[in-house]
C-alpha positions in Angstrom: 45.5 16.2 32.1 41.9 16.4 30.3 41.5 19.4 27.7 38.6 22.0 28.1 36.5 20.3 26.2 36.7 17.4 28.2 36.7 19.2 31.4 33.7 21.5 30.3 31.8 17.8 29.0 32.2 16.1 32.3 31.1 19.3 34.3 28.1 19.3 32.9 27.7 15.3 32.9 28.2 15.0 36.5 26.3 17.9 37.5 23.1 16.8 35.3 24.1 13.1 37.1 24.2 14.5 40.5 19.9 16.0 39.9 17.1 13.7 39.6 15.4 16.4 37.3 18.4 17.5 35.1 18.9 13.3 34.3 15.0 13.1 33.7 15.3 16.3 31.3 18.5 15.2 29.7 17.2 12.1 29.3 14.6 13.1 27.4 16.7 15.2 25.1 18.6 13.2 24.5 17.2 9.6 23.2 13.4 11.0 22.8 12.9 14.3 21.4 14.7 13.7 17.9 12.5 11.5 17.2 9.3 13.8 18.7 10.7 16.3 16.1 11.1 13.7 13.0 7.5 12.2 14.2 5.7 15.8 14.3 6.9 16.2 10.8 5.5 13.2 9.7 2.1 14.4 11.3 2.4 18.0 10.0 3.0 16.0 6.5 -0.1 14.3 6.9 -2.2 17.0 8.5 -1.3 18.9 5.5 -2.8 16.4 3.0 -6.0 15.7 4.6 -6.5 19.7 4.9 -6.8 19.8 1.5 -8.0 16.7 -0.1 -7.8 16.2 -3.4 -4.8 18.5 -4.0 -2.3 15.4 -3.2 0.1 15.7 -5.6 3.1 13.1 -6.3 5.2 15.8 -7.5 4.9 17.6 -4.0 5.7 14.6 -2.3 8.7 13.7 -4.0 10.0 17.4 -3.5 8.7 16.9 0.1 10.7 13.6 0.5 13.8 15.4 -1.2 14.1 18.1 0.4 14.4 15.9 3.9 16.9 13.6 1.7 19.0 15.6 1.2 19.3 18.1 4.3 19.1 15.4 6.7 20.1 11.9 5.0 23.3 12.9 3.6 24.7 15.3 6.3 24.4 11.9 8.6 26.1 10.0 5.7 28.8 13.0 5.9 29.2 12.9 9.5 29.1 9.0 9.5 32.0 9.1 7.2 33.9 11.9 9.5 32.9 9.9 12.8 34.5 6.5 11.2 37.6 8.1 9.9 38.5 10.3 13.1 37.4 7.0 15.4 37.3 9.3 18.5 36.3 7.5 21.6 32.9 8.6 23.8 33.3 10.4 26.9 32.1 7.5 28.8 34.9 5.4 27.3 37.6 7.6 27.7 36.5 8.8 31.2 35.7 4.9 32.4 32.0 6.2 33.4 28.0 4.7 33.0 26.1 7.7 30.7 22.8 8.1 31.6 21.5 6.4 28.7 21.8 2.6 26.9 23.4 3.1 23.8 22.2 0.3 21.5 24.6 0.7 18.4 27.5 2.5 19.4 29.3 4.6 16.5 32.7 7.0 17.4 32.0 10.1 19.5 33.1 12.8 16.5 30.9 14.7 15.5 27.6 13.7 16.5 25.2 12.4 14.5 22.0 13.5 16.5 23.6 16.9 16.2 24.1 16.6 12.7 20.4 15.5 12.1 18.9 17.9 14.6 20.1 21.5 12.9 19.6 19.9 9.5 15.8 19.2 10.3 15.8 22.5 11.5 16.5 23.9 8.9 13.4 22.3 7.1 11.9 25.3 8.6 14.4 28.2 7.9 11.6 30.4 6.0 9.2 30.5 8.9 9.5 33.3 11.3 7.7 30.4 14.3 9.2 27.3 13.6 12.3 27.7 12.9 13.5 29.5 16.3 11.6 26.1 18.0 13.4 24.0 15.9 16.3 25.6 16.7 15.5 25.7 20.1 14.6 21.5 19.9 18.1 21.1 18.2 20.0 22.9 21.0 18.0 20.8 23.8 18.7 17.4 21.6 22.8 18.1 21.9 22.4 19.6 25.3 21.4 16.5 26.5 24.2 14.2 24.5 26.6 16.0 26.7 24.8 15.9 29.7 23.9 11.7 29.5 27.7 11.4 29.3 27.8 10.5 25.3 29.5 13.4 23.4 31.8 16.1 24.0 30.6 19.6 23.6 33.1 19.9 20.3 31.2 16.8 19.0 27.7 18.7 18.7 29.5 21.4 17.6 30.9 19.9 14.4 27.7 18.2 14.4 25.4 21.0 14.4 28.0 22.6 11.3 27.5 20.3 9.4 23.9 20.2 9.5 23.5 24.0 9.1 26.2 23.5 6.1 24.1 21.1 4.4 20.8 22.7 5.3 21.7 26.1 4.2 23.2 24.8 1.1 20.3 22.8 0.0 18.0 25.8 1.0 19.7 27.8 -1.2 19.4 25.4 -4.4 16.1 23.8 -3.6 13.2 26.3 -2.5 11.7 25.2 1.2 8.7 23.6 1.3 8.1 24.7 5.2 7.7 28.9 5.8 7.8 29.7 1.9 
């Protein structure tokens, strides 16, 4: 007999599975829009430097490039660490089922990385009254559509997106944000 969880997570796989639009959608959440989100920062990064040229400042980069460090870096090295030592099998495994997307380098199922990632990048933006709801918002599509391809179990996002509010918050707290400050 399958637990909630796993009950809940294969509800929601085979009903996104059973839509040509939910797949599309979920689909897009979840192998694309991470990256969409890490991308626009890069851009936002770069817009920001050619607004004002000739305030570039090495200082403010490496604060920039530690800030990411170390709210999004090592809460994925955390989770790695967790996922490795708990060894939990995907959905798709355990449930003998195809998910909706190719997994090229397949790690255990607990806790999700993408979750992990996607609330600690949001948190990059925890001081601004705009972006931080839509990252928030991005995050919660990102692990909305790990369950629904068929990849994670709704308790994997949730430790996932934990430990990336853990570590985000923490850092926030010790480091002053670069984004909304």
């Amino acid at each position: 007999m399958k637990n909630l969880d796993a009950q809940l997570s294969d509800k929601l796989f085979f009903a996104t599975k059973s839509s040509r639009v939910f797949s599309k959608i979920a689909i897009f959440c979840a192998a694309y829009l991470l990256w969409m989100c890490i991308a626009a920062l890069v851009v936002f990064v770069a817009w920001s430097q050619i607004k004002t040229p000739g305030q570039f400042s090495w200082t403010n980069f490496l604060f920039l490039e530690s800030a990411v460090f170390l709210r999004v870096f090592i809460p994925w090295i955390v989770t790695m660490i967790f996922s490795l030592s708990i060894r939990r099998k995907r959905p798709f495994r355990a449930e003998h089922h195809k998910p909706l997307i190719h997994m090229p380098f397949e790690t255990p199922s607990f806790p999700s990385a993408h979750a992990t990632i996607s609330f600690a990048f949001a948190t990059l933006f925890i001081g601004d009254m705009i972006l931080f709801p839509i990252a928030i918002a991005m995050a919660i599509a990102v692990v909305y559509g790990r369950v629904a391809v068929g990849v994670h179990y709704i308790s994997d996002i949730l430790a996932g997106a934990v430990v990336g509010l853990i570590f985000g918050v923490l850092v926030s707290r010790f480091l002053p944000l670069f984004i909304g400050s």
